[in-house]
C-alpha positions in Angstrom: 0.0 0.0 0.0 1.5 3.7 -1.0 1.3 6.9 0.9 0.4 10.1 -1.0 1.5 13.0 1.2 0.3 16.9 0.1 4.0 18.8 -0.1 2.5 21.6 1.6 2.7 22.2 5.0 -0.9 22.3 7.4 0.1 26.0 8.8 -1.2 28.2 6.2 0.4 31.1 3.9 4.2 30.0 4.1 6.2 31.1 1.8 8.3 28.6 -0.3 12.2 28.5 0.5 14.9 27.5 -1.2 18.3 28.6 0.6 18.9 26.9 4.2 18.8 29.6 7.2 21.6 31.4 8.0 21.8 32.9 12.4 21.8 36.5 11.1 19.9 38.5 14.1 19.8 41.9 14.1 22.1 43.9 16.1 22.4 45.1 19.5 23.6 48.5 20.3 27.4 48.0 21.5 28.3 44.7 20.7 30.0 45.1 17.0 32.4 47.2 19.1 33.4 44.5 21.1 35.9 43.0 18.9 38.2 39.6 19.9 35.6 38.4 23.0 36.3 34.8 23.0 33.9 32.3 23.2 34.5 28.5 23.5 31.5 25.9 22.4 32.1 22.5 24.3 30.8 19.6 22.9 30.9 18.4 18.9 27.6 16.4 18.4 24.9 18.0 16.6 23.4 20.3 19.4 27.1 21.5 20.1 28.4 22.1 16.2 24.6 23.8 15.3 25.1 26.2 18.5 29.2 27.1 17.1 27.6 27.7 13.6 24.8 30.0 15.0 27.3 31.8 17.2 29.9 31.9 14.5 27.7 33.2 12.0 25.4 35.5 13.7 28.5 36.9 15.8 31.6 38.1 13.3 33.4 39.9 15.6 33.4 37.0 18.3 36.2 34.6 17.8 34.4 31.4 18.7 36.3 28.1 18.9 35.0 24.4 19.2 36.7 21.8 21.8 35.5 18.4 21.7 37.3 15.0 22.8 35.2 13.2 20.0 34.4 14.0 16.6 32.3 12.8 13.6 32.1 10.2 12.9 33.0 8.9 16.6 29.9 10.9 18.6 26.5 9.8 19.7 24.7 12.0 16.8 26.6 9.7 14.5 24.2 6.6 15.0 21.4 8.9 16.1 18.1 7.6 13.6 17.8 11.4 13.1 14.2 11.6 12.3 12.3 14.8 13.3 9.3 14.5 15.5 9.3 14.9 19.3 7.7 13.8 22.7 7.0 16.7 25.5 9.0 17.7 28.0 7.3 18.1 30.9 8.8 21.9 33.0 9.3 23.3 30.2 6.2 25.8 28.2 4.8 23.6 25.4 5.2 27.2 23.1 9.2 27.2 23.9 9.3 23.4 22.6 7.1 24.6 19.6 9.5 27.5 18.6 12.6 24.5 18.9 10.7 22.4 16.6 10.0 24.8 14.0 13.3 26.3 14.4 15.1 23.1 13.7 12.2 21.6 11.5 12.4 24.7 9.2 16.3 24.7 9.0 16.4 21.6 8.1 13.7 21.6 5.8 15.3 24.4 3.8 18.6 22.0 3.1 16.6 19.5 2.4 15.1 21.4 -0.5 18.3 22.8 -1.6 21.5 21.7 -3.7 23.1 20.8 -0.6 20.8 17.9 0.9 23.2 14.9 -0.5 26.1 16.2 0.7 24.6 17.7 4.2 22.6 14.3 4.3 19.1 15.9 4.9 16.1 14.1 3.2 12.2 13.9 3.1 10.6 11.1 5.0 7.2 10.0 4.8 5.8 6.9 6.9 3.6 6.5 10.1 3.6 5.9 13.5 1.2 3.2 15.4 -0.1 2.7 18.1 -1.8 -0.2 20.1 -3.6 1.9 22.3 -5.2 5.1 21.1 -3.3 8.2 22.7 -5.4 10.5 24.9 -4.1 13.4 22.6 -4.1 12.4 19.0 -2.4 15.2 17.5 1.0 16.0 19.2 2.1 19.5 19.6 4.3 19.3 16.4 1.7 17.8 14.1 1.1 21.4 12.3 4.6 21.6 12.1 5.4 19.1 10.0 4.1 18.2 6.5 0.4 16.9 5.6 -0.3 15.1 9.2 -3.2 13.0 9.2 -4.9 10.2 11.1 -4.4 6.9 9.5 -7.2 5.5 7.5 -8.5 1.9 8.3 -6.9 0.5 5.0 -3.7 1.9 5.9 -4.1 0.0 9.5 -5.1 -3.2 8.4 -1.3 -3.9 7.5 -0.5 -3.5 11.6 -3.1 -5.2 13.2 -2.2 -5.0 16.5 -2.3 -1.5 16.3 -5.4 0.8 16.3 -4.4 4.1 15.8 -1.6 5.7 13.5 -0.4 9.0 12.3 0.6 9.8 8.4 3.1 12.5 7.8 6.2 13.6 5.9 8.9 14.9 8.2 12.6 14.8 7.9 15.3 12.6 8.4 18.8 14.0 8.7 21.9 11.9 8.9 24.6 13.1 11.2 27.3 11.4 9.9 27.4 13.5 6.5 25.5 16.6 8.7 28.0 17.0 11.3 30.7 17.1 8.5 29.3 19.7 6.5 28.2 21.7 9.7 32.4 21.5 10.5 33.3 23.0 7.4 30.3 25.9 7.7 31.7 26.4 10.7 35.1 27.0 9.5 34.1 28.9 6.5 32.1 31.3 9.2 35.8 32.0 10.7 35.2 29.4 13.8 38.7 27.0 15.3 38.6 23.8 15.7 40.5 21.8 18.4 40.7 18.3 19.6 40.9 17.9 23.4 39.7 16.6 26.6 38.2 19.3 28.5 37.8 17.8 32.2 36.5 21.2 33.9 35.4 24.1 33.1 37.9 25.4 35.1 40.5 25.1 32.7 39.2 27.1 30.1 38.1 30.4 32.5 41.4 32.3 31.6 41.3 31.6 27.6 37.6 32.6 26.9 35.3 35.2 28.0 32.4 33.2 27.4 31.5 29.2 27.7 28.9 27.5 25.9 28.6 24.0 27.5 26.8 21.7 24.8 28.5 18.2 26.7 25.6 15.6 26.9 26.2 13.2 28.6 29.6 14.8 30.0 27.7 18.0 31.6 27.5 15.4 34.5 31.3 16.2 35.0 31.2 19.6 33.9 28.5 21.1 34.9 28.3 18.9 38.3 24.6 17.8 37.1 23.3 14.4 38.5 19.8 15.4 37.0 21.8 14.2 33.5 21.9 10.1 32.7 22.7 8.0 30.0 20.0 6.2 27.8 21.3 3.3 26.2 20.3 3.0 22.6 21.3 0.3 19.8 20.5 0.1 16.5 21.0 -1.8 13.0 22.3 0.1 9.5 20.4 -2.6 7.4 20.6 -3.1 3.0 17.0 -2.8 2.7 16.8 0.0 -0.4 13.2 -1.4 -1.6 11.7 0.2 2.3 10.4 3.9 1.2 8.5 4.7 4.1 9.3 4.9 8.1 7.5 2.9 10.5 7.6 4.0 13.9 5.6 2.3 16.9 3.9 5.0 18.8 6.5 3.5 22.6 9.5 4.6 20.7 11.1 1.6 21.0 10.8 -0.3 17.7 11.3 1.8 14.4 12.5 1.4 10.6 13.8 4.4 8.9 15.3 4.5 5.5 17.9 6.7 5.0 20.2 8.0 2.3 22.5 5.2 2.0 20.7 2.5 4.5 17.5 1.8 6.7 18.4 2.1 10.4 16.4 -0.1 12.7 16.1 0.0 16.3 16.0 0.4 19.2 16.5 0.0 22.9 15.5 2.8 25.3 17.3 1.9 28.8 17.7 4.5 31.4 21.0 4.5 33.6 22.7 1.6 31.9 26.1 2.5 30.5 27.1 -0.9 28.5 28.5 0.4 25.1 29.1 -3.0 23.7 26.7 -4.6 21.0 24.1 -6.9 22.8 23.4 -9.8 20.4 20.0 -10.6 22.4 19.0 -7.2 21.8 20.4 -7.3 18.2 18.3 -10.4 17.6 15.3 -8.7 19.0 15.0 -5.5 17.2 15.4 -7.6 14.0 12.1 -9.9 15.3 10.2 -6.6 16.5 10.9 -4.5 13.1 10.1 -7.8 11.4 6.9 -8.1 12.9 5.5 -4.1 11.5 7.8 -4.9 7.7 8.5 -8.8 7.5 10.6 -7.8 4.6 13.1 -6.9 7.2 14.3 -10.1 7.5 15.8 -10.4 4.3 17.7 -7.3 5.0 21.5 -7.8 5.3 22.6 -6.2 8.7 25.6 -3.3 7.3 26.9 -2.2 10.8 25.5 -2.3 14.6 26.0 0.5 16.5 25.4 1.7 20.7 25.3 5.1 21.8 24.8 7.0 25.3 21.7 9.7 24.4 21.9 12.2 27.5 19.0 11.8 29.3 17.6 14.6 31.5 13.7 15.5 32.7 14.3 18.7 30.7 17.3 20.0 28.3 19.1 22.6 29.8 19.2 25.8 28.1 20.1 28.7 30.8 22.7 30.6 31.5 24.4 31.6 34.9 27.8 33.3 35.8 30.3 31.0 37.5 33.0 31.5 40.0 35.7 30.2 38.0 39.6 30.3 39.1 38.7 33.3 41.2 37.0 35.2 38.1 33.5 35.5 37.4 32.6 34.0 33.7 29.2 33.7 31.8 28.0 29.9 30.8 25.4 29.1 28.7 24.3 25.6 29.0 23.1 23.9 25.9 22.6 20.3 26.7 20.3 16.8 28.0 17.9 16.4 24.8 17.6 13.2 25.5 16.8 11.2 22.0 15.8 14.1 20.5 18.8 16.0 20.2 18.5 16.0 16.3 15.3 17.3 16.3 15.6 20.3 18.8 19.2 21.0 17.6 18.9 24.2 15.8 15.9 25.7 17.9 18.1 25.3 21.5 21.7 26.9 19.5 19.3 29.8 18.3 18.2 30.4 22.1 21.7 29.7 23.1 23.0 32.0 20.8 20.5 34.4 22.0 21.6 33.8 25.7 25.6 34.9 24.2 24.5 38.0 23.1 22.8 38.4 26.8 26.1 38.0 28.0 27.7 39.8 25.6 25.3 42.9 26.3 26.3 42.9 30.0 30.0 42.1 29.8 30.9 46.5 29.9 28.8 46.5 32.5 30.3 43.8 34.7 34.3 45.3 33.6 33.0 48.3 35.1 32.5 46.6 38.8 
């Protein structure tokens, strides 16, 4: 059975784009005087390289550099699924996790439509997600966000019937391991530096930079001394599967198929607090036997690569800033981290509001030199 999905989005009267977003914000009385500031992004997974590029771009006269232990294609964002919908958070204003969504879901969309979606690795992606229960809210705060949402019909269903609900829609699927490539060299050609190193405290970096962005994951438990953050254990499969179109997502997030560029990923696991990083073959075995059940075709698929990742869990991101006491001098941080599994689809929205939280700091900075 096909899908047809309108190419139109349900919010009316937007205009059609065709080059991806660039952070230009308009400009605040004092700050293009403020040539050299120093600001330092921690953190090279996709919420830490989208908040350097947004900083970088919107900010010329910042020098802005990148530090990361880990980079592409050796973070958690590289085996991230990368498909854009979202689940609530639950302290946190349901119009705040609209703007992210739209933010990121509008970047991303414009690459996708653009010369640059090969090589960025930004695509379409139409499917549904079912349900065996019927949810108590059937449209999700992000349905008008996305393209041509719609309640399944009862032909559609009849293929899952274990399932009584679904959801038919055309979002996005963006692959980190060519996106957080092509974000490195946009952040380079925006004038940002790149280094390669352990940073084990802030601390360290309080006398080199005037400003910290702390986009960690999982490591803010270190740096930022927050217990609240955890890991979620995922795994997934990179499966040859190129006749598989459309994604299939069960409505408990734990079993999904989503066809990609080069490969279908299939997962997943969803396991709070446990830290194993090794491939479990049990697990391996049962994602193949789940995802078989919603496309039996599956099991003809020839497994291309397995792959574990730490997502960093939290009840909320983090995206705040405070001034720390740091090496006996006081210095801004903006923290930019704990997005859970949905780090690629709040990206762009949380670097625009950190970016937004810079210029804060920014702003006050001849205020504080003057104390």
């Amino acid at each position: 059975m096909w899908l047809t999905f309108p190419l139109q989005r349900s919010t009316a009267n937007r205009p059609s784009v065709t080059r991806f977003s660039t952070c230009r914000v308009a400009p605040v009385r004092g700050l293009s005087s403020m040539k050299g500031v120093r600001v330092v992004v921690v953190g090279a997974g996709v919420v830490g390289f989208s908040t350097a590029v947004c900083i970088a771009e919107a900010l010329p006269f910042c020098s802005v550099s990148l530090l990361a232990e880990k980079f592409s294609p050796d973070t958690t964002s590289d085996g991230a699924a990368g498909i854009l919908f979202a689940a609530e958070f639950p302290d946190i204003p349901l119009e705040r996790q609209r703007r992210w969504f739209k933010n990121s879901f509008d970047h991303l969309l414009d690459i996708a439509q653009s010369r640059n979606s090969p090589e960025a690795g930004v695509m379409l992606s139409s499917g549904w997600q079912i349900f065996k229960d019927v949810p108590a809210y059937k449209k999700p705060f992000w349905s008008e966000l996305v393209i041509g949402f719609r309640s399944m019909t009862d032909a559609e269903l009849k293929r899952f019937p274990d399932h009584k609900f679904g959801q038919a829609f055309t979002t996005i699927k963006c692959e980190c391991s060519s996106y957080l490539p092509w974000l490195h060299q946009r952040f380079i050609k925006a004038g940002g530096q790149v280094e390669q190193r352990k940073v084990n405290s802030l601390q360290e970096l309080s006398n080199a930079y005037d400003v910290i962005v702390n986009c960690s994951g999982l490591g803010s438990k270190q740096l930022a001394g927050d217990d609240e953050v955890h890991p979620v254990r995922g795994q997934v499969l990179k499966v040859e599967a190129p006749w598989l179109k459309h994604f299939i997502r069960d409505g408990d997030g734990k079993t999904y198929i989503y066809p990609g560029i080069h490969s279908v990923t299939i997962g997943g696991t969803r396991q709070e607090g446990d830290w194993r990083l090794h491939v479990d073959e049990g697990e391996a075995k049962s994602i193949v036997e789940r995802c078989g059940a919603l496309e039996p075709s599956v099991s003809r698929a020839r497994v291309l690569s397995e792959w574990v990742g730490l997502r960093p869990g939290r009840r909320n991101p983090r995206v705040e800033r405070e001034v720390a006491q740091l090496r006996g001098r006081r210095v801004p941080v903006v923290h930019n981290y704990g997005h859970g599994g949905w780090g690629v689809t709040l990206a762009w929205g949380t670097a625009l509001d950190a970016l937004g939280l810079v210029r804060m700091c920014l702003h006050e900075m001849p205020q504080r030199a003057k104390l």
